[in-house]
Every structure is written in structure tokens, then in C-alpha cells.
C-alpha positions in Angstrom: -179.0 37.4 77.9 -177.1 35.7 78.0 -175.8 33.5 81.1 -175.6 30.5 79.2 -176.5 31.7 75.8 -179.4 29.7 75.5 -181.2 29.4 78.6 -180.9 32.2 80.6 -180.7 35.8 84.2 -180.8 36.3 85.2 -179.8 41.1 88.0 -178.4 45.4 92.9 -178.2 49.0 94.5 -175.4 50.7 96.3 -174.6 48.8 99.0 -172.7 46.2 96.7 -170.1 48.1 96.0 -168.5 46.6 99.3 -168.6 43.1 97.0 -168.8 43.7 93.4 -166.9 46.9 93.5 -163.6 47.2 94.9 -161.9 43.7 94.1 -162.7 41.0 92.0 -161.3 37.0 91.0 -158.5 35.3 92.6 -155.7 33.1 90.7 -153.0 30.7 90.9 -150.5 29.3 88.4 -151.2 25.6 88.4 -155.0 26.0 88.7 -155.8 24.8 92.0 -154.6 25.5 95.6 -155.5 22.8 98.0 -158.3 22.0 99.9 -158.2 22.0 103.5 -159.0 18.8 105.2 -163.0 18.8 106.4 -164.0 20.2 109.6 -167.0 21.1 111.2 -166.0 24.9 111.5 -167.6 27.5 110.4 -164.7 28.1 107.3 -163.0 26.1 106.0 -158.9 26.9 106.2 -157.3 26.6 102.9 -153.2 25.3 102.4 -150.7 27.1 100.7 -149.1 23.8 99.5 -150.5 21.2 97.6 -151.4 17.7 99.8 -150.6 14.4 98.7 -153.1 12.3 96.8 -151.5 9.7 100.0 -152.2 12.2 102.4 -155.9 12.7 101.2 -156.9 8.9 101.4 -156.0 8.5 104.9 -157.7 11.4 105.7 -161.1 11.2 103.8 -163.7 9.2 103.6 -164.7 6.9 100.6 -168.0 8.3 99.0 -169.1 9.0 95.3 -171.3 12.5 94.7 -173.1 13.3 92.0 -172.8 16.9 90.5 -174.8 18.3 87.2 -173.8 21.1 85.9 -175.1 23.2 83.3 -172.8 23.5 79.9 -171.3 27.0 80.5 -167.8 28.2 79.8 -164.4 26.7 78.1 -161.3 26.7 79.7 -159.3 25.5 76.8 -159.0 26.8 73.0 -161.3 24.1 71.1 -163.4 22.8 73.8 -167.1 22.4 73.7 -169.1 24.5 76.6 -168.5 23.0 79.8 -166.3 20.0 78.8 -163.9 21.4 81.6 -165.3 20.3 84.4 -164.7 16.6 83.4 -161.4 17.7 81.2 -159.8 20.5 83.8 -161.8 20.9 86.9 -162.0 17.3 88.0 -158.3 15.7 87.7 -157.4 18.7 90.1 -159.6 17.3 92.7 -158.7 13.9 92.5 -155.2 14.8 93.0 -156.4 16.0 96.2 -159.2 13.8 97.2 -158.9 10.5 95.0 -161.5 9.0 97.9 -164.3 11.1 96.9 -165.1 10.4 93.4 -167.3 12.5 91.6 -170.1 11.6 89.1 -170.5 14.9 86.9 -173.4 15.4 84.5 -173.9 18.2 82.1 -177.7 18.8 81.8 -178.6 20.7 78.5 -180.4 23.7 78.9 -183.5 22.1 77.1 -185.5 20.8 79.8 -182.8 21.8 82.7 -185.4 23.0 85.1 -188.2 20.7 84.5 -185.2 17.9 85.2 -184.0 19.6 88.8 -187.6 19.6 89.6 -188.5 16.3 88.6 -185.7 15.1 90.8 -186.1 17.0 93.8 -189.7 15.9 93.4 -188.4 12.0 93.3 -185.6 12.4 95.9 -183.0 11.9 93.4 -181.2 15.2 93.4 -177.4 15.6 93.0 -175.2 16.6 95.7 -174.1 19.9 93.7 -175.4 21.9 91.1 -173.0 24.2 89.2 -175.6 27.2 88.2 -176.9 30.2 88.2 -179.5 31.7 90.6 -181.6 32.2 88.2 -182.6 29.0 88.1 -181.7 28.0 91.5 -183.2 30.1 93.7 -186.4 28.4 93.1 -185.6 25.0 94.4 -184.4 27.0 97.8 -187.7 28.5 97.9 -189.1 24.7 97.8 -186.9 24.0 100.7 -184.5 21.4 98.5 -181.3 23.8 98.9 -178.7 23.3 102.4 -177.5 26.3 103.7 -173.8 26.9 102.7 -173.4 29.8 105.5 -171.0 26.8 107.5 -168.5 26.9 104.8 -168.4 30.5 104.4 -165.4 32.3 106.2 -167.0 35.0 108.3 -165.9 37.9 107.2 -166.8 37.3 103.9 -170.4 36.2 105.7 -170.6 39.6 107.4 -170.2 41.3 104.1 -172.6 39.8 102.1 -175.5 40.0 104.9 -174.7 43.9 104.9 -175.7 44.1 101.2 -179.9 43.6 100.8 -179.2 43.7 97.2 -176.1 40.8 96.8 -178.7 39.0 99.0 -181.9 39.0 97.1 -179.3 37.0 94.5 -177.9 34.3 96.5 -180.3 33.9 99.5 -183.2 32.2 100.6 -185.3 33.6 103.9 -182.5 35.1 105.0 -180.2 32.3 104.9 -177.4 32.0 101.8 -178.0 28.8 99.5 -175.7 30.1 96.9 -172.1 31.0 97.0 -171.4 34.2 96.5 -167.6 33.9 94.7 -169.2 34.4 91.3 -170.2 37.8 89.2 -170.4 38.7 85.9 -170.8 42.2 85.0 -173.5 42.6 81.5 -173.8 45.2 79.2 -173.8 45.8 75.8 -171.1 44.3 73.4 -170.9 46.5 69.8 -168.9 46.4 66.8 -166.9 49.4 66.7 -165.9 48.6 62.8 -169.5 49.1 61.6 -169.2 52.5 63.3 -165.5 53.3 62.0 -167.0 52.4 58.4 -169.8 54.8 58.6 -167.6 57.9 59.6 -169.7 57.7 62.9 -166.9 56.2 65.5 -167.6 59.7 67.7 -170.9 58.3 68.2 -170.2 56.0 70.3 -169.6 56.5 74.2 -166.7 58.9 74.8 -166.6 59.1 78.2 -164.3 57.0 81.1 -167.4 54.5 81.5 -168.5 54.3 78.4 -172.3 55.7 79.4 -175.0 57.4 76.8 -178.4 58.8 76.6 -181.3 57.4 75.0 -180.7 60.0 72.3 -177.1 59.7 71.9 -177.8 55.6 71.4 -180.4 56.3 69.0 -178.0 58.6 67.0 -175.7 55.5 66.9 -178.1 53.3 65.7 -179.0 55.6 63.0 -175.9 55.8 61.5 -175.3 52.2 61.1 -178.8 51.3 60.1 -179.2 50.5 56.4 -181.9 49.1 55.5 -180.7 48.4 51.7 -177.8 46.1 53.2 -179.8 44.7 55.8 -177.7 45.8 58.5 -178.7 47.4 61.8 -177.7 49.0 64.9 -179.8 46.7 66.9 -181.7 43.7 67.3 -184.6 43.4 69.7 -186.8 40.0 69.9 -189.6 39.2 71.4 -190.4 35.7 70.7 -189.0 34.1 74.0 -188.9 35.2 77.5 -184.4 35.8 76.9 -185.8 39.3 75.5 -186.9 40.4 79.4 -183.3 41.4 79.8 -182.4 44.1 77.5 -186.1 45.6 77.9 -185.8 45.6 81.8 -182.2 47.0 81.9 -183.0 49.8 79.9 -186.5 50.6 81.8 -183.9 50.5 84.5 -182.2 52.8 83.1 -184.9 55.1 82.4 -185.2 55.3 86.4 -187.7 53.3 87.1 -187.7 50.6 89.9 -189.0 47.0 88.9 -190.0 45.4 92.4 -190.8 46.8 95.8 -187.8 45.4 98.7 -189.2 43.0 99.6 -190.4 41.3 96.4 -194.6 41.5 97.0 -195.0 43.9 94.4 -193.6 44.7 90.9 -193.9 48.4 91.0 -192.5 49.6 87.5 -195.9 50.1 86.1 -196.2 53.0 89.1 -193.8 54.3 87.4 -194.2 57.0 83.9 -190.7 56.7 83.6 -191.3 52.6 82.4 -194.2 54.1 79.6 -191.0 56.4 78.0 -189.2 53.6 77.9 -191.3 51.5 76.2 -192.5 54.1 73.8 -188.6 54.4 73.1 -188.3 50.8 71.8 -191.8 51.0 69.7 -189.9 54.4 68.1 -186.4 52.5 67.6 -188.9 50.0 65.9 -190.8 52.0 63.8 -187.9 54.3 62.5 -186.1 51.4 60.6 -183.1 51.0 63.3 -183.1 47.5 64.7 -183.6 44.2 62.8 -187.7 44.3 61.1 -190.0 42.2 63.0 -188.3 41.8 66.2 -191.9 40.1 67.4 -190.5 37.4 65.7 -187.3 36.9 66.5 -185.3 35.1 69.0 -181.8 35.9 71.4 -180.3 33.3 69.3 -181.6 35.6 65.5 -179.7 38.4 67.4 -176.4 36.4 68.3 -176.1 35.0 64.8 -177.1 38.6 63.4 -173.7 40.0 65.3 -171.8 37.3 64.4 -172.6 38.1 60.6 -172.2 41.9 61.1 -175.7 42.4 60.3 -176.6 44.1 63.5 -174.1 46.6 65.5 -174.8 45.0 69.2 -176.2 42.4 71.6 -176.7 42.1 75.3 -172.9 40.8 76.6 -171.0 39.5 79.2 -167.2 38.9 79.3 -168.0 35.7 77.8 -168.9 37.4 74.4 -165.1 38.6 74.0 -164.4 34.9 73.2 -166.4 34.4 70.5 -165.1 37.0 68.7 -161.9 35.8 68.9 -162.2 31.9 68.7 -165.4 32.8 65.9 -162.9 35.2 63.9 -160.6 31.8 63.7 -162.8 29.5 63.0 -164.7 31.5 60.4 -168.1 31.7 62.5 -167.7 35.2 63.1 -167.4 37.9 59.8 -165.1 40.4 60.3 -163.7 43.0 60.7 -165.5 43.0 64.3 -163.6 44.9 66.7 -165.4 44.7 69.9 -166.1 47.3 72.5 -168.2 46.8 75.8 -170.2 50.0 76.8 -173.4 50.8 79.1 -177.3 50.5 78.4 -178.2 53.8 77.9 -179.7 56.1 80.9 -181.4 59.0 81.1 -179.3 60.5 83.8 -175.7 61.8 82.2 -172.7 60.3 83.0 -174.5 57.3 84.6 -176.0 54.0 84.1 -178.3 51.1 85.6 -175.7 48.1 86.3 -175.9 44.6 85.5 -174.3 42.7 87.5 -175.3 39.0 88.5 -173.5 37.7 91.7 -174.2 34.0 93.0 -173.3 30.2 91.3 -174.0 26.7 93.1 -175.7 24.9 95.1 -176.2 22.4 97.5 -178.9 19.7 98.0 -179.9 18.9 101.4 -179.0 15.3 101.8 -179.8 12.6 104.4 -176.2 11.6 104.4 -174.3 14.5 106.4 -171.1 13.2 105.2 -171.7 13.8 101.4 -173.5 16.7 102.2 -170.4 18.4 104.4 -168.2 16.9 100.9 -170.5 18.3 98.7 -170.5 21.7 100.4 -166.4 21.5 100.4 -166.5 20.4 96.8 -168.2 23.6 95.8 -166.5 25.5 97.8 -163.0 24.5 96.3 -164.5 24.4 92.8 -165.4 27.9 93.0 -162.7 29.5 95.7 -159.6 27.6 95.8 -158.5 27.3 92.0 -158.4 29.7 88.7 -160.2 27.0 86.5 -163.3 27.9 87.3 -163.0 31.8 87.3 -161.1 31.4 84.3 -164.0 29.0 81.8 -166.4 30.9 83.3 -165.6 34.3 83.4 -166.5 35.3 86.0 -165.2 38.2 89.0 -165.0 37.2 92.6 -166.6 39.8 94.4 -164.5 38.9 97.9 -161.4 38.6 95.9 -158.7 39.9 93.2 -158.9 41.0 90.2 -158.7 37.8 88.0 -156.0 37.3 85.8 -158.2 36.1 82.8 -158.7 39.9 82.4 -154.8 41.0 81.9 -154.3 40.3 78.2 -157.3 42.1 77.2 -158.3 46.2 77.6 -162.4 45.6 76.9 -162.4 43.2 79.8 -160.6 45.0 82.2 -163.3 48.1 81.3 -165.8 45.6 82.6 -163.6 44.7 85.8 -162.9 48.4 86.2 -167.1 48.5 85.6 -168.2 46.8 88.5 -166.6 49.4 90.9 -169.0 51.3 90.4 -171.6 49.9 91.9 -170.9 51.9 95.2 -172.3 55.0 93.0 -174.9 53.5 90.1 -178.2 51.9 90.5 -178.1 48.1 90.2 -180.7 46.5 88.1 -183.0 44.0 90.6 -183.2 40.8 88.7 -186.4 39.4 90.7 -184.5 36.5 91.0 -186.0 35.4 94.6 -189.4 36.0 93.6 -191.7 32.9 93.7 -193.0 32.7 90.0 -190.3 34.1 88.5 -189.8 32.4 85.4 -193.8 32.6 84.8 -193.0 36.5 85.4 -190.5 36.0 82.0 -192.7 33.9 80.2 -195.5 36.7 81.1 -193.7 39.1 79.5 -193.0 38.5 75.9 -196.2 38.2 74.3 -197.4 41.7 75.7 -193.8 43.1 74.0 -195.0 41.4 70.8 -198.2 43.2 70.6 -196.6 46.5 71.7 -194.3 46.1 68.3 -197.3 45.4 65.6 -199.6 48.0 67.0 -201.8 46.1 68.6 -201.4 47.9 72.2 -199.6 51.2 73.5 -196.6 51.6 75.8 -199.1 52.1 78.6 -201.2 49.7 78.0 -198.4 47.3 77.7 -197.2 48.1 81.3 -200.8 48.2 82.4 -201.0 44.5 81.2 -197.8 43.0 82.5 -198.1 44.9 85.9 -201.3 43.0 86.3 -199.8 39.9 85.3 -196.5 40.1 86.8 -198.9 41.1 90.5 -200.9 38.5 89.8 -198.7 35.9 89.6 -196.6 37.0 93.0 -200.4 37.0 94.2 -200.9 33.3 93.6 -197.4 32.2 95.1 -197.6 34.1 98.4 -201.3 32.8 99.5 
């Protein structure tokens, strides 16, 4: 999927309903709230009332951090992705701390991880970095990341330790590393004109949340396939590891579980229900109803496919909805493309397996415990105390309001109204806190390839990345 379009999951059972389910996102009308002056409490207190940039100097020391961030999100019609941290995000704080200058980065996804590791490795890592767990998890697991429980209010502590699932996503042995004020809810974004033009708009999900079969969503793609026009319900790819997302969501859905609890296993070859599903997508293949050759094609062939009405759907998040509408402008989006968000498909009625991904930031331990305590309240402010953040990224707050980036807009409210149901629906594990997770990805693909040209079965396929996949959480827990 698509987190940040190009890199890339990143992936949570009942109990987060407490989190994801009830509230979400908080706002203000100038942007930012401001920050409370640093203490060595465990929460920081946050003002009603906007401080001085006076008040601030006296109060705060003079230090510079450094903060990468990864090129996610526009707050602003026109911007490039995440040219509002420096544009938006950052004249907010120095209205309020003008003393503590930050040095931001944006690190392009080429290379992002081999960079982080390279300096964590040196002893050159930033203060903060603004990204997904995905990603991040891994350098907690290296011992690199500072706990960030300290700058957590309690009660919002409490509730996160409750639910084992929100903290597979933003923990690390038990102990938070990532803040848990960020979610974004995936599914599957279609173009409900394609459908409309093919008489076949009944197709489609009918129901309050938007949930189908396997059958029903094969019935959909069938009546928007033509081959003649080179347009298709679908695309599937399996020439990068991006493709593990909409193959594992709908295994998901199929019922099957992908790791044991406590990560030593990945158990969805134990499972017949994962051989049905992959048998599905050989059949979706093989029938003519996604995009030919998906072995060789990437998440950016399916992006551009949407984009040019030659497929029906792609793996979404909220994100998506904007570029529709900014693409529709510019011309980089054909139309007519009126968007709709609905579920992976599920075996079980009425129900899917949920995608939500909860957790963003970090914090480097540092030698220096006065830019580490400032690099803790940076992130905290960044991603609690103002509506610039939720708003270019996106994204819910789990502990919070409903955001008001979703008002103007019924699709996205769907996804708000989406996440309460986690309290009911399964929530897809995304093996995030698994040593060896991105060779777990990487694993994957080639073994999808081989299912699509012939060359193996749906069991064998499972059979093969099973063995992988164990073999590789194997290697990283001798």
C-alpha cells in the first residue's frame, strides 16, 4: 500500500476498539495549541492559550535538533509531499519555542532505511523521526529508540497497554517507542463510474459497511473487465514486496491468522483457509479480470492504472481521496472517477478483516537528556497539540475526536465511521514487531510470481513462504 505510496505497512483484533474505535483526531482553528513548558512529569499539561514567543525564550533552553522525516502528506493545495513540515508545521513551533531550532530533513524513500541504519550504526541519528512503524520498529528492536511512555498522559498509557494488538504496532519489549496519536484506516478505493457505465452499480457493496464476499467481488470485477479496452476490475503485482498488502489482507479475510501472539511463528500456512485464498487470486488471474501479467507489475503500474481508469480499484487510505480531486484538476487523473471506499472481501457475511495502522514517530536515545526530553516534547506537540499534522497526513487519533479533515467529505467519514468497528471485526496483524520483517516482504513476492505463471500451486506457494517466513524469525531469535 500504500503509507507513503512508494515505500511502504505496514497492520489488530478486538480489543482496539477502545482506541481505534470510538473517537478519532483532534483540531483547532489556527493549527496549533500551545506547548506546555517541559517538566519531568510523567504528561505533559497542555495550555489553552497560545504563549509568547518572549515567554518561551526565558523559559527554554537554546539547543538545535535534528528531525528527518519521510515525504508524506500535503497540507496545502499545490504542495509537494511533505513540504509542510518546513512550510506549516515548523513556523508554528517557533512561535512557541524560537530557542529550540529545528534542523528538518526529508529523506526520500529510496534508500530511507539503509540511511537510519547507517546512522544509528555511526552514532549520528536525528533526534526525531516522523514515520511509520513499519520502518521503525526495527531500530527499537536494535535498542536505538527512547521510550516515549514519560510524555504520555496516563490514561491514555493505561489504554493502549490494555490492547495486545495497538501494542504489537507501537511497542518494543513491552515498552512504547512510538506514539500512538496516529491511524489510518486502509481498504479498497474503486471507481464507482466504471461500474455506473457498465449497468453494474448494484454490484458493488450495498450494505452500511460496505462489506462483500469473494464471489460478490469477483462478480464486480467481471463486469468491468474488458479485455478489448484494456480495462479491468483489478490490478494485482507481484514484482515488489508493496504487493504483501492486498494478498495478506484478503488471506485475512479468508479467516486465516498470519502470526502466532507472540510473533515466533507465522502460522497462516496451518491454515486451508490461506490455500482458498490464494487459489482465489490464481482464478481472478486466469479468468481475464485484473490487469495481464501482474508478475510483472509494480504498486506504482496499479496507481497509474487507476489514475487512467484502466483498472476499477487499488489498495487506499484516506490519502487516496486527494488525488482524485487535486489529479482531476490538474489533469493527472482521467475522469469521470467518482470514488467510493469499501472493504476487502471476507468470507464471513456482513464482515470484514480491518486495516488499520496505528503508531507514527520516534525518538533516538541521545546522550544529551536535554534534547532528548525536547525531542520527545517536539513530537509530542507535532503530533497532539495541533491540526497540521492530522490534517497533511490523514490520519485519525485513536485517543481523540473525530478530525475535522473528514467533515466536507461523505467517503471519508465512511472510513472514520469504519474504524469503530474494530470492537466487532478481526484486525489484520501487520508483523510489524517481528525481527526480519522487511526480509519477510521481500520473501514473499517471488513465490506470488511463480504462483501466477504456473510454475507452483496455491499450496505449494504457502508451503514455500511458511518455510521462509519461519526461517527467517528462526535466524533473528537465536
Amino acid at each position: 500500500m500504500i503509507h507513503n505510496m512508494k515505500f511502504k505497512s505496514l497492520f489488530v483484533a478486538a480489543s482496539v476498539s477502545l482506541l481505534v474505535g470510538t473517537t478519532l483526531g483532534c483540531s483547532s482553528n489556527d493549527g496549533s495549541s500551545a506547548s506546555s513548558k517541559p517538566t519531568t512529569s510523567a504528561a505533559p499539561t497542555t495550555s489553552t492559550s497560545t504563549a509568547t514567543a518572549t515567554q518561551a525564550s526565558k523559559e527554554d533552553p537554546k539547543i538545535e535538533l535534528t528531525v528527518w522525516a519521510a515525504p508524506n502528506g500535503t497540507y496545502k493545495p499545490g504542495q509537494k509531499a511533505g513540504d509542510w513540515f518546513k512550510e506549516d508545521l515548523l513556523p508554528e513551533w517557533n512561535k512557541l519555542h524560537p530557542n529550540v531550532k529545528v534542523n528538518l530533513e526529508l529523506i526520500p524513500f529510496d534508500g530511507i532505511n539503509e540511511k537510519v541504519t547507517t546512522a544509528i550504526a555511526s552514532k549520528s541519528a536525528p533526534n526525531v523521526f516522523l514515520d511509520y512503524p513499519g520502518r521503525t520498529l526495527a531500530y527499537g528492536q536494535m535498542g536505538a529508540l527512547a521510550s516515549l511512555e514519560d510524555i504520555i498522559p496516563p490514561a491514555d498509557l493505561a489504554q493502549v497497554k490494555k490492547s495486545a494488538d495497538m501494542m504489537k504496532m507501537v511497542s518494543v519489549g513491552g515498552t512504547v517507542v512510538t506514539l500512538p496519536y496516529y491511524s489510518t484506516q486502509l481498504g479498497l478505493i474503486l471507481n464507482k463510474s466504471l461500474w455506473k457505465e457498465a449497468g453494474a452499480e448494484n454490484l458493488l457493496p450495498q450494505d452500511e459497511f460496505r462489506t462483500w464476499t469473494p464471489d460478490q467481488f469477483k462478480a464486480a470485477l467481471k463486469a468491468v473487465a474488458n479485455k478489448d479496452k484494456g480495462v479491468y476490475g483489478l490490478t494485482l503485482f507481484a514484482l515488489n514486496e508493496q504487493g504483501d498488502q492486498i494478498y495478506n489482507n484478503i488471506i485475512s479475510g479468508y479467516g486465516a491468522k498470519l502470526f502466532n501472539a507472540d510473533y515466533t511463528k507465522y502460522t497462516a500456512g496451518d491454515s486451508p483457509e490461506t490455500e482458498k485464498a490464494l487459489a482465489f487470486f490464481k482464478s481472478l488471474v486466469d479468468e481475464g479480470l485484473v490487469t495481464p501479467h501482474p508478475e510483472t507489475l509494480t504498486s506504482t503500474n496499479a496507481l497509474d492504472y487507476w489514475k487512467q481508469r484502466k483498472n476499477g480499484m487499488v489498495v487506499a487510505s484516506a490519502a487516496h481521496s486527494d488525488i482524485i480531486k487535486n489529479g482531476l484538476k490538474d489533469g493527472s487523473v482521467s475522469g469521470p472517477n467518482e470514488y467510493m471506499y469499501v472493504n476487502f472481501p471476507s468470507t464471513t457475511p456482513g464482515q470484514a478483516a480491518l486495516k488499520s495502522e496505528v503508531g507514527f514517530g520516534v525518538v533516538f536515545k541521545n546522550s544529551d537528556a536535554v534534547k532528548e526530553e525536547w525531542a520527545k516534547k517536539f513530537l509530542y506537540w507535532t503530533m497532539k497539540d495541533n491540526v497540521i499534522f492530522q490534517t497533511a497526513m490523514k490520519s485519525f487519533d485513536p485517543l481523540g475526536k473525530a478530525p475535522a479533515w473528514t467533515e466536507s467529505d461523505p467517503e471519508l467519514q465512511f472510513l472514520a465511521k469504519l474504524a469503530t468497528k474494530t470492537k466487532e471485526w478481526p484486525v489484520i496483524d501487520p508483523g510489524w514487531g517481528i525481527k526480519g520483517y522487511p526480509e519477510m516482504r521481500a520473501a514473499m513476492f517471488p513465490e506470488i510470481q511463480k504462483l501466477f505463471i504456473g510454475m507452483s500451486t496455491p499450496k505449494q506457494t504457502i508451503d514455500t513462504i511458511s518455510k521462509k517466513f519461519n526461517d527467517t524469525i528462526t535466524k533473528y531469535n537465536k
